[in-house]
C-alpha angles and dihedrals in degrees: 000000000000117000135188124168088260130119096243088055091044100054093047091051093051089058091034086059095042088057099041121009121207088043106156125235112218107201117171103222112188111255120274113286094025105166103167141128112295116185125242106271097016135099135222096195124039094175106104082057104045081051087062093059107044081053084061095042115046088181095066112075103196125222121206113200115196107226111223115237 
């Protein structure tokens, strides 16, 4: 499934994981390094916040995927 750090992903994964654990997470983080524009109110990297959720769901086992720039 597709995750963001977002409440409507969250919640789907929470049911996702109760039905199948071990369900995988799939977030797109920018590479290593990104310094780029980020508009007012956005965030490159939703990692910190997909991270949040898989420690609050051990069933969900979380996949980063670096986007090429």
């Amino acid at each position: 499934m597709l995750l963001s750090g977002g409440l409507d992903s969250s919640a789907a994964a929470y049911y996702a994981s109760r039905l199948a654990p071990g369900i995988r997470g799939y977030c797109s983080v920018p590479q290593a390094g990104f310094e780029g524009r980020i508009p007012p109110g956005r965030y490159a990297d939703e990692r910190p916040f997909v991270e949040a959720v898989a420690r609050v769901l051990p069933g969900l086992a979380p996949q980063f995927v670096e986007l090429d720039p």
